[in-house]
KEVOZA-735389 format. One record per residue (C-alpha): residue in three letters; x, y, z; chain; residue number from 1. Coordinates in pm, whole numbers, plus 50000, padded with zeros to 5 digits. Each point is the difference from the previous one (the first is absolute). Layout:
// KEVOZA-735389
   resn       u       v       w   chain   resi
    ALA       X       Y       Z       A    NUM
...
This chain:
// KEVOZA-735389
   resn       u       v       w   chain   resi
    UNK   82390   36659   71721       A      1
    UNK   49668   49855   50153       A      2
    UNK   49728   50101   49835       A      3
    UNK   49595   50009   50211       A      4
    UNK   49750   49850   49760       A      5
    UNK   49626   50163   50040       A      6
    UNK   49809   49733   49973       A      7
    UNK   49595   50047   49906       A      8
    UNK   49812   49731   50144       A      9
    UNK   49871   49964   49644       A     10
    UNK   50360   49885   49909       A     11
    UNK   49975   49741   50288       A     12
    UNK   49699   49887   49919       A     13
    UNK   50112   49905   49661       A     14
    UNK   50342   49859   50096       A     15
    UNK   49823   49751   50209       A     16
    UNK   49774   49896   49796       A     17
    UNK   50254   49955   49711       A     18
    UNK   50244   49790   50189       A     19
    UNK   49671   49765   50136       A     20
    UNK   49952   49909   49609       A     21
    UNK   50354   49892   49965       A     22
    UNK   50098   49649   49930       A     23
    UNK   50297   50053   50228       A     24
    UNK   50112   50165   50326       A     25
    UNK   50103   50322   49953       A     26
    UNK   50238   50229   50191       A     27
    UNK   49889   50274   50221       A     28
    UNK   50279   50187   49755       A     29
    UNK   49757   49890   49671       A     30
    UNK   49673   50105   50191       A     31
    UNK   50212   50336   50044       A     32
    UNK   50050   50053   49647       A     33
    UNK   49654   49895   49869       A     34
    UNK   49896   50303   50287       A     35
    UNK   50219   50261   49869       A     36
    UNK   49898   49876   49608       A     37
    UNK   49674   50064   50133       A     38
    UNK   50104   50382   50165       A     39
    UNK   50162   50068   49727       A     40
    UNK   49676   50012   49732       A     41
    UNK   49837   50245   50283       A     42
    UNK   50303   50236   49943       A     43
    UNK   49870   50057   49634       A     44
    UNK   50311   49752   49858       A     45
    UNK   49879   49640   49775       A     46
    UNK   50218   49782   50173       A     47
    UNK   50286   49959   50264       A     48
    UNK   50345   50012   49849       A     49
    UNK   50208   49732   50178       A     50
    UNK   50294   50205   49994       A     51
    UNK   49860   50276   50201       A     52
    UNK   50004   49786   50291       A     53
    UNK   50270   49786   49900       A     54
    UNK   50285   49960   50339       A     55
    UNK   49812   50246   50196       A     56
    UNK   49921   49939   50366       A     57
    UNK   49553   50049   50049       A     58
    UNK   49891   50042   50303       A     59
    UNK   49616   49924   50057       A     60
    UNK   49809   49987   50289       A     61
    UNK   50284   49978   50227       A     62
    UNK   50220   49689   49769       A     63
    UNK   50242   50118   49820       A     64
    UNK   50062   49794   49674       A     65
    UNK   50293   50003   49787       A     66
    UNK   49938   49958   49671       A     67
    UNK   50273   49787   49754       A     68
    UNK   50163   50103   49714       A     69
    UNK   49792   50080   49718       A     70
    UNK   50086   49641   49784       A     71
    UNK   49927   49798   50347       A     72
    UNK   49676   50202   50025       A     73
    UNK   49923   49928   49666       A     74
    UNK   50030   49614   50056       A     75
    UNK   49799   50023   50304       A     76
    UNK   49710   50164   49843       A     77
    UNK   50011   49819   49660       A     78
    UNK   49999   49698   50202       A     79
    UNK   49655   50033   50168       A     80
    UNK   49730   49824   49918       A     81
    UNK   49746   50282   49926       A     82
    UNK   50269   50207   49788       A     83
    UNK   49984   49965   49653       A     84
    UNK   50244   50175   49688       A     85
    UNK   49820   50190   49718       A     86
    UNK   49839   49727   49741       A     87
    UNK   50026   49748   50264       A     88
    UNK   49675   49808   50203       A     89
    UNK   49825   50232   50209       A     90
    UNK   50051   50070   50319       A     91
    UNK   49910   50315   50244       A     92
    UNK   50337   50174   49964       A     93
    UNK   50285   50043   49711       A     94
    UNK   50367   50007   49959       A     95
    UNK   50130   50165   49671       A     96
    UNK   50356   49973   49894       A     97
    UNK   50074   50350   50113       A     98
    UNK   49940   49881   50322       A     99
    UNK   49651   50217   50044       A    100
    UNK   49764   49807   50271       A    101
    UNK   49639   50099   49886       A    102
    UNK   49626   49890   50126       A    103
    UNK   49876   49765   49715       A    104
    UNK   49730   50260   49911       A    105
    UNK   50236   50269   49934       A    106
    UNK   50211   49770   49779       A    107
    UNK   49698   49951   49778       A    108
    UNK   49923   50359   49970       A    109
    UNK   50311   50105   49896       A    110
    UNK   50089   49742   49759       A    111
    UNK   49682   50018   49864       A    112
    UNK   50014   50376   49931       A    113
    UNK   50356   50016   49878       A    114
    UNK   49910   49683   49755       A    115
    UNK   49625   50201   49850       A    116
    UNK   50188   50346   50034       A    117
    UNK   50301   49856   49752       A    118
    UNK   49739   49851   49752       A    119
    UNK   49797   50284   49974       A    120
    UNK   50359   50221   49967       A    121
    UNK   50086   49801   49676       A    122
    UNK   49675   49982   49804       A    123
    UNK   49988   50233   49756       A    124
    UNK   49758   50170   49789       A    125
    UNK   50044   50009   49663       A    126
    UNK   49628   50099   49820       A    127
    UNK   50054   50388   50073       A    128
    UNK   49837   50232   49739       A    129
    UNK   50317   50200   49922       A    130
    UNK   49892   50262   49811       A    131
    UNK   49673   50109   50268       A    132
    UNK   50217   49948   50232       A    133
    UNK   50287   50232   49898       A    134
    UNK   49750   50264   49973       A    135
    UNK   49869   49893   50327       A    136
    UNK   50296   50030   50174       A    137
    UNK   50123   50360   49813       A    138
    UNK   49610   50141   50165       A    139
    UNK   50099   49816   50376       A    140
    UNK   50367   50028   50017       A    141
    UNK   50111   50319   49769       A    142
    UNK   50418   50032   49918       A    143
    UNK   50010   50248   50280       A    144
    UNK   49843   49758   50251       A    145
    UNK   50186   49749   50219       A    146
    UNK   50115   49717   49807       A    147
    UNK   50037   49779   50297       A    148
    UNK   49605   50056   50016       A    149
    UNK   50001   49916   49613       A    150
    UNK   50194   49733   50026       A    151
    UNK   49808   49833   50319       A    152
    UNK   49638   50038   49781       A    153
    UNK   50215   49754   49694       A    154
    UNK   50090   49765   50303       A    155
    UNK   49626   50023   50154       A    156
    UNK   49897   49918   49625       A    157
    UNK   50255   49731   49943       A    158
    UNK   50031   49776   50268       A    159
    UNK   49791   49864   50245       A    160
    UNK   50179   50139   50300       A    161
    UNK   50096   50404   50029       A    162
    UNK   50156   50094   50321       A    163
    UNK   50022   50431   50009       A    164
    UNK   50188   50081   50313       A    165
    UNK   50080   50403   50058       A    166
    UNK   49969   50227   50292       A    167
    UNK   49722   50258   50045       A    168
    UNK   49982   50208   49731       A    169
    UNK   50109   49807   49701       A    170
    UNK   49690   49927   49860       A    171
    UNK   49891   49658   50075       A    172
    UNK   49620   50004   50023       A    173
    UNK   50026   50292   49703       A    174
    UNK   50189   49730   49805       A    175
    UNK   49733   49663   50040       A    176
    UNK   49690   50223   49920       A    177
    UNK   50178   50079   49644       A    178
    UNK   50150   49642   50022       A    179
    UNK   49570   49927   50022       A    180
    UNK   49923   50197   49716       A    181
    UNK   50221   49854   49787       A    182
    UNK   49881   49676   50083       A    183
    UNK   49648   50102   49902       A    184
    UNK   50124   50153   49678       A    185
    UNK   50184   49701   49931       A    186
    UNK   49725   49741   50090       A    187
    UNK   49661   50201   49981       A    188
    UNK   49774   50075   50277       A    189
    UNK   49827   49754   50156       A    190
    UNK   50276   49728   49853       A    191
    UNK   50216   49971   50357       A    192
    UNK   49869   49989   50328       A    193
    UNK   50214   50215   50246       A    194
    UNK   50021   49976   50379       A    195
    UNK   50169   50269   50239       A    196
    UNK   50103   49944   50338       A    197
    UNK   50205   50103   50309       A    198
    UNK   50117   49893   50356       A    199
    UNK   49791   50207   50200       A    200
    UNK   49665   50164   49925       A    201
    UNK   50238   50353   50042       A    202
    UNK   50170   49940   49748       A    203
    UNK   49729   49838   49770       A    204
    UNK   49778   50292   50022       A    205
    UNK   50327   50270   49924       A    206
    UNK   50000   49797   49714       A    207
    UNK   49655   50026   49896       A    208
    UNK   50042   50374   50047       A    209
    UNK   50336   50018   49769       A    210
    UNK   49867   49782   49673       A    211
    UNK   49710   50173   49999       A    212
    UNK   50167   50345   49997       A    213
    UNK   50283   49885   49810       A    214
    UNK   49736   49834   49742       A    215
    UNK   49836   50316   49933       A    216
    UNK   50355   50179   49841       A    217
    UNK   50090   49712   49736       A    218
    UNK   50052   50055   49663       A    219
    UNK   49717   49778   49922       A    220
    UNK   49635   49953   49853       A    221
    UNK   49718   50064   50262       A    222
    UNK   49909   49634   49979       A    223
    UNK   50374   49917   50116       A    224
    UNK   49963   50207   50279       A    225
    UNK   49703   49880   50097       A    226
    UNK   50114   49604   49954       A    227
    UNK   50272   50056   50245       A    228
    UNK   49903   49815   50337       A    229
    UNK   50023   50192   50301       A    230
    UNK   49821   49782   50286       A    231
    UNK   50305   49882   50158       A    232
    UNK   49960   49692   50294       A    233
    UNK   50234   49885   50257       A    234
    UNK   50189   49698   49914       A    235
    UNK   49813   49817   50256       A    236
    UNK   49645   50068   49871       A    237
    UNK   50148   49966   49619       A    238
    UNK   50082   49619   50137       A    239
    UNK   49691   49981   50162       A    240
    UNK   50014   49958   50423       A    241
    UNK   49854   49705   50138       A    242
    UNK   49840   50080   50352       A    243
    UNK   50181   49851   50305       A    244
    UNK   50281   49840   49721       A    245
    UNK   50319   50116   49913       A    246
    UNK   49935   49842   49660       A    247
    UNK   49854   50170   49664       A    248
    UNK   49726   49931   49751       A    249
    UNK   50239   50030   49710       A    250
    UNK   50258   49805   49941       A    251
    UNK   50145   49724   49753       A    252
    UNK   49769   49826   50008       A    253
    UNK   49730   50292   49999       A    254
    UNK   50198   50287   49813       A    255
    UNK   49961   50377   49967       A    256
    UNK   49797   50045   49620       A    257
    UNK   50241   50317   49950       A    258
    UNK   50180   50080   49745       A    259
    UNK   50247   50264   50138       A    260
    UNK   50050   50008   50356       A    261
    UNK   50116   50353   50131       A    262
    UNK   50172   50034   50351       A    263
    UNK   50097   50325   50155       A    264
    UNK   50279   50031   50292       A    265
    UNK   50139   49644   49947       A    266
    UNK   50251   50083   50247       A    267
    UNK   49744   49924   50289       A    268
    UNK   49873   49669   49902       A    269
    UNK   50159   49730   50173       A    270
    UNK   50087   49679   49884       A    271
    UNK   49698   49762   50086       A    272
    UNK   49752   50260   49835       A    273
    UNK   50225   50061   49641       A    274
    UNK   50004   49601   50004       A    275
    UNK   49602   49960   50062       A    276
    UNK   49991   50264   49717       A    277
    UNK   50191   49860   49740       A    278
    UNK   49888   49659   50066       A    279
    UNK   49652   50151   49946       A    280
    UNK   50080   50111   49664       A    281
    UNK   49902   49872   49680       A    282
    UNK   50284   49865   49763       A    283
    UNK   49966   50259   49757       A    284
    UNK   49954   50296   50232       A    285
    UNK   50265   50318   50025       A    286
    UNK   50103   50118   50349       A    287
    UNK   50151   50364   50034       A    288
    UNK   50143   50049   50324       A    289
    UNK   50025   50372   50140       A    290
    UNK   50217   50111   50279       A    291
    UNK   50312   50144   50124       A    292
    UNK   50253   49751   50031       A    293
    UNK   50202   50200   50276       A    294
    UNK   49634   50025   50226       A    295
    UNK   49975   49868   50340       A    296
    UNK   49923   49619   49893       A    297
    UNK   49673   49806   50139       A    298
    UNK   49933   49932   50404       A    299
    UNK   49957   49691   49916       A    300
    UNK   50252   49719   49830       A    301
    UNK   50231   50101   49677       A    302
    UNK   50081   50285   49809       A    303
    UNK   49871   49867   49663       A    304
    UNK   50064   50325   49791       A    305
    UNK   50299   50075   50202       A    306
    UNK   50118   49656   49845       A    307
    UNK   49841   50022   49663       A    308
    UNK   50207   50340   49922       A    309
    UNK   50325   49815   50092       A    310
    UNK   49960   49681   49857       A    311
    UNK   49939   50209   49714       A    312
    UNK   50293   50284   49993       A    313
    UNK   50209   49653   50110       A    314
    UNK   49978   49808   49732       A    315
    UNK   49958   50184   49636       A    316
    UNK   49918   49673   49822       A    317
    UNK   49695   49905   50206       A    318
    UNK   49657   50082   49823       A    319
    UNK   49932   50155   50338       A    320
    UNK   50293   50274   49915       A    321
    UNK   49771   50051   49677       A    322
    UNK   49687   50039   50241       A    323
    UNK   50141   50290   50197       A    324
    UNK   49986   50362   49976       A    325
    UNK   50102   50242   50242       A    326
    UNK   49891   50363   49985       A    327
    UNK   50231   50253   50086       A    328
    UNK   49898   50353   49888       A    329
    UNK   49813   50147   50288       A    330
    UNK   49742   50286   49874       A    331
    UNK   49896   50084   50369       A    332
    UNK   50331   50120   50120       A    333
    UNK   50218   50232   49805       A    334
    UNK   50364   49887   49915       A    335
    UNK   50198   50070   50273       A    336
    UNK   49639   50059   50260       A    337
    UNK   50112   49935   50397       A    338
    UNK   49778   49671   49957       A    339
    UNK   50123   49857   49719       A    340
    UNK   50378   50030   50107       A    341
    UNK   49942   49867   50341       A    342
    UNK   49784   49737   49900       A    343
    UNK   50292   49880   49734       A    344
    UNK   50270   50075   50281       A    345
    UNK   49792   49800   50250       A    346
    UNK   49938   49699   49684       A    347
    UNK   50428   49996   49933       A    348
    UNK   50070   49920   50398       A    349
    UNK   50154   50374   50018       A    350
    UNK   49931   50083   50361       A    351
    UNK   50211   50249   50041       A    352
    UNK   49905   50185   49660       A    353
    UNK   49623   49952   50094       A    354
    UNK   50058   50138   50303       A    355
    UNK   50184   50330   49879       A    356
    UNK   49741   50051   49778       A    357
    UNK   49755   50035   50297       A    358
    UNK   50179   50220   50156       A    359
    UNK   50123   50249   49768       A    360
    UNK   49615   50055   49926       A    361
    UNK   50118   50175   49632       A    362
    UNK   49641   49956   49859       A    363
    UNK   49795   50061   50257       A    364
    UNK   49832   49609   49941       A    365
    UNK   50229   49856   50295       A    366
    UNK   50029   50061   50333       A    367
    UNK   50212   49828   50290       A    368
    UNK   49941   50016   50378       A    369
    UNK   50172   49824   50298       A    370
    UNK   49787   49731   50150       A    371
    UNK   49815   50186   50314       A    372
    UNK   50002   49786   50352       A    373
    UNK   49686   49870   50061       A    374
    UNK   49894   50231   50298       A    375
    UNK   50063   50316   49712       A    376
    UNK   49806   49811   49730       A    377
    UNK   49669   50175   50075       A    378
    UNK   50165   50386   49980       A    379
    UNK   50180   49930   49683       A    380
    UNK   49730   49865   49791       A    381
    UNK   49726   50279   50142       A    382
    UNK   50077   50231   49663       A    383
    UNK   50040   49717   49733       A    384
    UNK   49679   49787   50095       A    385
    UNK   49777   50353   50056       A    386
    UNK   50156   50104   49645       A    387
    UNK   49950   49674   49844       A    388
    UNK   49651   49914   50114       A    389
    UNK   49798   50356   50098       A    390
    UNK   49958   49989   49672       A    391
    UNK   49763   49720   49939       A    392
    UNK   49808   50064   50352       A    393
    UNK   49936   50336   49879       A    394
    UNK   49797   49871   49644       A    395
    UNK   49629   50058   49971       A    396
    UNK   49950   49641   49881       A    397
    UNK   50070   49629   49984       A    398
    UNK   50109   50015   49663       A    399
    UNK   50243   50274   50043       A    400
    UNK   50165   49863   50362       A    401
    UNK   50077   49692   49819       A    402
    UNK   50169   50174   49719       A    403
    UNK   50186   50279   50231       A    404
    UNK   50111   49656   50243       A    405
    UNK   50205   49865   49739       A    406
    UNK   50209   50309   49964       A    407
    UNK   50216   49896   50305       A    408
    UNK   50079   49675   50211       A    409
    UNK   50187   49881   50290       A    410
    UNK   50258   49710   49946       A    411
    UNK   50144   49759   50226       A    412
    UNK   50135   49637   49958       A    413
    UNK   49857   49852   50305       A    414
    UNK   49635   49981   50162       A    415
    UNK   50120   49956   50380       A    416
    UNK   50145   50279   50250       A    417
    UNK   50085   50387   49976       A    418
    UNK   50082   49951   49666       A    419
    UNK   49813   49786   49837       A    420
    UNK   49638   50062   49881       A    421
    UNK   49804   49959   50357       A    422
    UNK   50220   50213   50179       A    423
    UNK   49983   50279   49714       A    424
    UNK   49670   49976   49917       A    425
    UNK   49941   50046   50376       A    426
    UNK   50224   50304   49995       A    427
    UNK   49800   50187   49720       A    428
    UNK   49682   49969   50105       A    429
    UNK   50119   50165   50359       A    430
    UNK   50150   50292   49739       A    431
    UNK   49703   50059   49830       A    432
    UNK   49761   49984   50310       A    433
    UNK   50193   50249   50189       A    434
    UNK   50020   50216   49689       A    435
    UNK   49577   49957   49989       A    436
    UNK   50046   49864   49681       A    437
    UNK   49803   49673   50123       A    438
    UNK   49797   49835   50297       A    439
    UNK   50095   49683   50076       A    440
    UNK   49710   49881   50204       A    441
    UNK   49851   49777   49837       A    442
    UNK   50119   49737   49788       A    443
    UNK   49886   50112   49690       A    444
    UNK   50075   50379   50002       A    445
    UNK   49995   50251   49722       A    446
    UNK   50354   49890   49744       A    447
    UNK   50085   49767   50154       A    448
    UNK   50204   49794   49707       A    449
    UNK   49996   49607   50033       A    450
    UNK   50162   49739   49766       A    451
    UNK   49826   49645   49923       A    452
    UNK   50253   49764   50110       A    453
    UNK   49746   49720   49911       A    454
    UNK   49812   49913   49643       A    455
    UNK   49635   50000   50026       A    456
    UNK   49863   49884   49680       A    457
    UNK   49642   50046   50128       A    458
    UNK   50059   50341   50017       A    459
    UNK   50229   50087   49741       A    460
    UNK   50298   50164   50201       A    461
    UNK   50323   49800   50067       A    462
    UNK   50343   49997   50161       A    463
    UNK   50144   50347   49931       A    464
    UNK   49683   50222   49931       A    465
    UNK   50032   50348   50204       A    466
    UNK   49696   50123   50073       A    467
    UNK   49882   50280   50212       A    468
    UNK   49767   50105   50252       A    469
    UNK   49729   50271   49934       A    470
    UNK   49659   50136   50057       A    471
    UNK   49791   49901   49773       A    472
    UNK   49751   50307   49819       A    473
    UNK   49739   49761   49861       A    474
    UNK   49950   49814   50325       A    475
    UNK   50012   50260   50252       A    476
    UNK   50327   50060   50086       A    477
    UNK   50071   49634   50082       A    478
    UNK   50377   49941   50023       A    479
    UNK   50092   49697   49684       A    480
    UNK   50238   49871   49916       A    481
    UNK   50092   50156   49642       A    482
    UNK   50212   49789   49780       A    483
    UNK   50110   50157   49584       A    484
    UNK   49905   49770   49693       A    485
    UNK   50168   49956   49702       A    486
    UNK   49780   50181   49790       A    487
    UNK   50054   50333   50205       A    488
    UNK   49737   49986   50254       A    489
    UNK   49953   49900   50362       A    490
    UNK   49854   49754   50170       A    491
    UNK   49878   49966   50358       A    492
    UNK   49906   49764   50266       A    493
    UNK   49922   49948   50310       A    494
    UNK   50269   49974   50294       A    495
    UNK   49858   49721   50178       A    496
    UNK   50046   49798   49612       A    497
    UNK   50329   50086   49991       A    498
    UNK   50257   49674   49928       A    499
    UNK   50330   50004   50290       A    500
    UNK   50193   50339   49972       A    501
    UNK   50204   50242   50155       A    502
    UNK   50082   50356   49998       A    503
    UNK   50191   50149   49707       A    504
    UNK   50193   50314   50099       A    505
    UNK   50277   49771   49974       A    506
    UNK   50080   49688   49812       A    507
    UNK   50277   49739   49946       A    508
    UNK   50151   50015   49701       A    509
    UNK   49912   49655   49846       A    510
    UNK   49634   50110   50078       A    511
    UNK   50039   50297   49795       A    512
    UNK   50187   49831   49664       A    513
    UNK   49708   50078   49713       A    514
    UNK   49955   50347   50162       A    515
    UNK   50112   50344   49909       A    516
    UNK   50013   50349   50194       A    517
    UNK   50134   50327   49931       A    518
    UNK   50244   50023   50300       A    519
    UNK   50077   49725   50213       A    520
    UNK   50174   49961   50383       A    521
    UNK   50164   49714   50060       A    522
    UNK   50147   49913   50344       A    523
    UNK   50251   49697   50045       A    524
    UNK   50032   49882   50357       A    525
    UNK   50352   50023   50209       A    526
    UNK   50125   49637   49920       A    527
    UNK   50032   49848   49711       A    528
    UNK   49827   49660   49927       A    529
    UNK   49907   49714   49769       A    530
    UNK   49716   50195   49857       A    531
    UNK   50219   50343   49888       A    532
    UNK   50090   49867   49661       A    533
    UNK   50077   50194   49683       A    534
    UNK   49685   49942   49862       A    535
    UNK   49827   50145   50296       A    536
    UNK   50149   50322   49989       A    537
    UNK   49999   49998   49615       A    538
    UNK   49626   49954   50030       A    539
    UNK   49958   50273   50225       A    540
    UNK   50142   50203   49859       A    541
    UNK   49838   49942   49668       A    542
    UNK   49662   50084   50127       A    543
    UNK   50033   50351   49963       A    544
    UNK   49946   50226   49722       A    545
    UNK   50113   50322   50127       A    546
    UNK   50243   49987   50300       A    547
    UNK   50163   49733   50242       A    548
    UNK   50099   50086   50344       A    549
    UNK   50189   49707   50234       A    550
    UNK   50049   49971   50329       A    551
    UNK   50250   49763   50138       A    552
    UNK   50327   49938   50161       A    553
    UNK   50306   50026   49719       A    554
    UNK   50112   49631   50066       A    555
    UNK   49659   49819   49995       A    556
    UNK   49911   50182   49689       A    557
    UNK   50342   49931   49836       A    558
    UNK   49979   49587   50121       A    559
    UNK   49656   50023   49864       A    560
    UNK   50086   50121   49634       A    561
    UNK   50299   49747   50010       A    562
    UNK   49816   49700   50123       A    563
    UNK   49794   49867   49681       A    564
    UNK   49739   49699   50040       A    565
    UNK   50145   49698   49913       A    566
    UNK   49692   49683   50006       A    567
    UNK   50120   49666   49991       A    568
    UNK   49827   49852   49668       A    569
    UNK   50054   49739   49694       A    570
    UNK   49785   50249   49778       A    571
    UNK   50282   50146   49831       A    572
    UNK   50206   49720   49965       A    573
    UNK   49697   49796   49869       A    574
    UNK   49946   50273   49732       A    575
    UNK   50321   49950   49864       A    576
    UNK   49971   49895   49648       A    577
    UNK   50206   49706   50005       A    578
């Protein structure tokens, strides 16, 4: 079978210049394969497995190329000038023994994670105050408690790496505040410097918002509570941003003075930024990684926790086995709750069984429609979007349309065409202007919801914020821009300041990952694609706290719960404890 290769002119550009440093002439079939090593890292995977390509006829721009078996295409790129193997000189590009083709960079990155991530796995700490912290732990963690949450705070205190993966619900963020506490029981206050972050200034500031509430219901003295950090950074400004560079302040050579390093919904970080961080931290410094391991990975290259959690389950020996805990109790649903049994239907590959248990609709939580054609789109979603969002059009004030937005939210897994977010955000606003719910004649008009889709450190909001647009009492009914803060309130500012955005009825589920709503609408287009994964359905689905409805065709939905990510990567061989 022929298979068209899309090439970016970015992948050109690089192929080119690769094969102009080599020592050799090169074949138009090597400058191929450097291109499609280069593709490959903007389709979220670390390298370009040789045997994915490996006798398969490419066609490109017209030439069709047939590529050799995989041990003559092995030779031919080993044999280049500019390739090198792992430990050997270095060169632009790398050949493992495994046969994975990677961009020297990437290499680097991931070696250089798995090697810190393995150290920092096997220390051990061994000057614990047993007895305070025995009482400690019988205050954070009681005997009816989770002990998977007890036994990730002994981890957190042990080693220098704690990985707590769980779905919504289990307790993560609940668990690392009392993990904190007992860290500043154990040490005193003032003795460890602490640093939260998080990939996108969304999720940092939900963060903010859960320590401190969390903080406030420990079983702990008042100066405890109040020791607990909760200013919480993105991982960016934690490494410090260097205008116009794609380089960091911190570093090796320049590293982070924390002491514990604290980062929420691991799942999104991709590979370049977890290496930058760990690189960045001191020797002695403990990293606790939060996320859910079963989470729609980054946009960009790797699926670092994705990797960490089965490098770990794989191999029992490894200090990084030791490292992990995963949380399973889930205290937002109820045993046996529509969400949690699709979401663990959807996690097992059990298409079929996920998609009975839309459709029977026993609880109430779950609710299955047909996919509507395009041309009926607009009819069929007139009740659910004037139910979902009348609600927050209707409030009095800023404060209480942001709060009364979050209780519902459109889903889709693309941004282009009927069903994808421009063509359904398009669709709403028509509903709710013929229903006089809004006036959309001017840019700006009255709830309008639009999410950041840029950071703006200047201003404070980044990639992810959902804000919304309302008059303003204390300047005259000027329409802001109203944004919430972590400490409760709202903040506003003016449209024209506003960092690149777009309108929110409707959102792709990647952008939403880090959110939560009480009922949620998600629509899958007619065909299924690369991007309907597992994971994106899984993480759909997992946004909502009350109730789930899908709309989709029966076979794309089943493909897509079926179909599970698969990144080419090293990372989990490389944390093999050999």
């Amino acid at each position: 079978m022929t298979k068209d290769f899309q090439e970016r002119s970015i992948d050109r550009h690089f192929a080119n210049f690769i094969c102009k440093q080599s020592a050799d002439e090169v074949s138009d079939l090597f400058r191929l394969v450097v291109s499609l090593a280069s593709n490959s890292v903007a389709q979220g995977n670390i390298c370009l497995n040789l045997a994915d390509i490996a006798g398969q006829t490419i066609r490109l721009h017209g030439k069709e190329f047939i590529v050799p078996p995989l041990d003559l295409l092995q030779e031919l790129v080993k044999n280049a000038s500019v390739v090198t193997v792992p430990g050997g000189p270095h060169r632009p590009l790398v050949l493992d023994a495994a046969g994975r083709f990677y961009l020297y960079r990437y290499w680097r990155e991931e070696h250089h994670l798995a090697m810190t991530l393995l150290q920092k796995a096997a220390v051990v700490t061994e000057t614990l105050h047993e007895e305070r912290l025995s009482n400690a732990l019988e205050r954070l963690f009681p005997d009816s408690a989770d002990h998977r949450q007890r036994e990730a705070a002994m981890v957190a205190l042990q080693r220098r790496l704690c990985v707590i993966s769980g779905g919504p619900g289990t307790g993560k963020t609940s668990t690392v505040v009392r993990i904190l506490a007992l860290f500043l029981e154990q040490e005193g206050i003032g003795k460890q410097r602490i640093a939260l972050a998080a990939p996108t200034g969304k999720a940092a500031a939900r963060l903010k918002k859960s320590v401190n509430n969390i903080r406030q219901t420990l079983n702990v003295s008042e100066e405890i509570k109040m020791a607990i950090p909760d200013d919480v950074v993105t991982i960016q400004r934690l490494l410090g941003t260097i205008s116009g560079s794609t380089r960091f302040r911190h570093s090796a050579l320049n590293p982070l003075l924390y002491d514990i390093v604290i980062i929420d919904e691991a799942s999104m970080v991709a590979l370049p930024l977890m290496s930058a961080l760990v690189e960045a931290l001191k020797p002695t410094a403990c990293l606790i990684l939060l996320g859910d391991k079963d989470q729609l990975a980054s946009v960009e290259a790797g699926a670092v926790l994705g990797d960490l959690c089965s490098a770990g389950k794989e191999n029992p020996a490894s200090p990084l086995s030791a490292s992990l805990v995963v949380l399973e109790k889930n205290y937002r649903f109820q045993s046996g709750s529509g969400i949690d049994e699709i979401s663990r239907a959807v996690n097992a590959g059990c298409e079929r069984e996920a998609l009975e248990l839309l459709k029977s609709n026993l609880t109430g939580s779950l609710v299955w429609k047909t996919l509507p054609l395009p041309g009926e789109l607009r009819n069929a979603l007139e009740r659910k979007v004037v139910e979902g969002y009348q609600d927050y059009i209707d409030a009095a004030s800023p404060e209480e349309a942001l709060e009364r937005f979050d209780r519902f939210r459109l889903l889709c897994a693309l941004r282009d065409g009927p069903y994808g977010v421009s063509g359904l955000n398009r669709i709403v606003e028509q509903i709710l202007e013929r229903k006089s719910l809004i006036t959309t004649s001017s840019r700006f008009y009255r709830c309008r919801p639009v999410l950041v889709t840029v950071n703006d450190y200047s201003i404070g909001l980044y990639n992810g914020d959902t804000g919304i647009v309302f008059p303003d009492a204390d300047k005259g009914g000027e329409m802001r821009v109203f944004f919430s803060t972590p400490d409760g309130g709202v903040r506003s500012i003016s449209p024209e300041r506003l960092p690149v955005h777009e309108t929110a009825f409707a959102m792709t589920i990647h952008k939403s990952q880090g959110s939560e709503f009480d009922r949620v609408l998600i629509i899958f287009p007619p065909l299924s694609g690369e991007l309907l994964t597992r994971e994106l359905v899984y993480t759909g689905i997992t946004r909502s706290k009350k109730s789930v409805e899908i709309w989709a065709l029966e076979d794309v939905f089943c493909n897509a719960v079926q179909k599970k990510t698969e990144r080419n990567s090293g990372l989990r061989d490389a944390l093999r404890w050999k």
